[in-house]
C-alpha positions as CSV (number, residue, x, y, z in Angstrom):
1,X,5.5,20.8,-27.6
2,X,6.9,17.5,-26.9
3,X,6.1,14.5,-28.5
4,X,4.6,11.4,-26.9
5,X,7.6,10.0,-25.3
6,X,7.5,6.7,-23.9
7,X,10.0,5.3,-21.0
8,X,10.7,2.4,-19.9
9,X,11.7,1.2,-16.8
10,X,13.4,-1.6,-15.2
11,X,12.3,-2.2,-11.5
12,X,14.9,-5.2,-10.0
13,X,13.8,-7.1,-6.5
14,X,16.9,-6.5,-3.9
15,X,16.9,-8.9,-1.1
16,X,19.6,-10.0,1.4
17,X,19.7,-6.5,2.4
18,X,21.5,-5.6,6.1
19,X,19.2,-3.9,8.1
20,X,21.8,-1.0,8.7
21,X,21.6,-0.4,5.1
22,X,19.6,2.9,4.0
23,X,18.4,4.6,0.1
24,X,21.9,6.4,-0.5
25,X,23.8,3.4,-0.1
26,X,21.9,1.2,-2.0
27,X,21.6,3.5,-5.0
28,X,25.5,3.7,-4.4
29,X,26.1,-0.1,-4.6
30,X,24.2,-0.1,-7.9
31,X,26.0,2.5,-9.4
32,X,24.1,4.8,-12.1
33,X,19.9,4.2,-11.3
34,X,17.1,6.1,-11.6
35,X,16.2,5.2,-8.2
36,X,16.6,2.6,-5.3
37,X,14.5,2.0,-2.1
38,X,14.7,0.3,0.7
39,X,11.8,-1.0,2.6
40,X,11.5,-0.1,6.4
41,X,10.3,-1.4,9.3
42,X,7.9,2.0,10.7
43,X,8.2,0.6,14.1
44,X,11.8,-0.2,14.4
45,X,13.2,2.3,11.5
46,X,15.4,-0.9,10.1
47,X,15.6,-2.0,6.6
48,X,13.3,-4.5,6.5
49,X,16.0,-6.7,4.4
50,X,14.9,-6.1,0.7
51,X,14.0,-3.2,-1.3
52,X,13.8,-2.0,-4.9
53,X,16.2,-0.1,-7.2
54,X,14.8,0.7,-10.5
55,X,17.1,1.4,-13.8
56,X,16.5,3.8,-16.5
57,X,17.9,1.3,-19.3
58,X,17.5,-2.3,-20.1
59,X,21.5,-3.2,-20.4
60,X,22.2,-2.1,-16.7
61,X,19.0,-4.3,-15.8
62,X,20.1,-6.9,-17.4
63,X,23.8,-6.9,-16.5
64,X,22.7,-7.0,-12.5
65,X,20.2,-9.2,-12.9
66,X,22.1,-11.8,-14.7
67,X,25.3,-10.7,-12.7
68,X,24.5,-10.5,-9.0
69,X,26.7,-7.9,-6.6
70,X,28.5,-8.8,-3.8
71,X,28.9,-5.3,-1.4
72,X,29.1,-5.2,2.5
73,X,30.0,-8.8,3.0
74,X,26.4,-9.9,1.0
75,X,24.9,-11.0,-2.3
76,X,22.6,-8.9,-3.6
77,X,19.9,-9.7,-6.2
């Protein structure tokens, strides 16, 4: 039986976001994540510029949220 096990994570605000960009490539810009979304426009099917990546640990939170990353000609924080 498993214990009470307690996780945290670390959801980070991505904005700046082309509206070519999809879910696999932001999770790949971001390296190792537990997950990453990016919000869509239903009626248009673009990335509505901003979306959400969410990290398992607190140091890779951290590090990207203090350290912005520049991919695809943008900043992204």
């Amino acid at each position: 039986m498993a214990g009470n096990v307690v996780r945290n994570l670390y959801k980070l605000y991505v904005g700046n976001l082309p509206w070519t960009i999809g879910h696999n490539e932001l999770r790949n810009t971001f390296g190792h994540v537990n997950s990453a979304s990016v919000v869509f426009d239903r009626k248009r099917g673009l990335s509505k510029n901003f979306g959400f990546v969410i990290f398992s640990n607190r140091e890779g939170y951290l590090k990207r949220h203090q350290h912005p990353c520049t991919q695809i000609g943008r900043t992204y924080y």
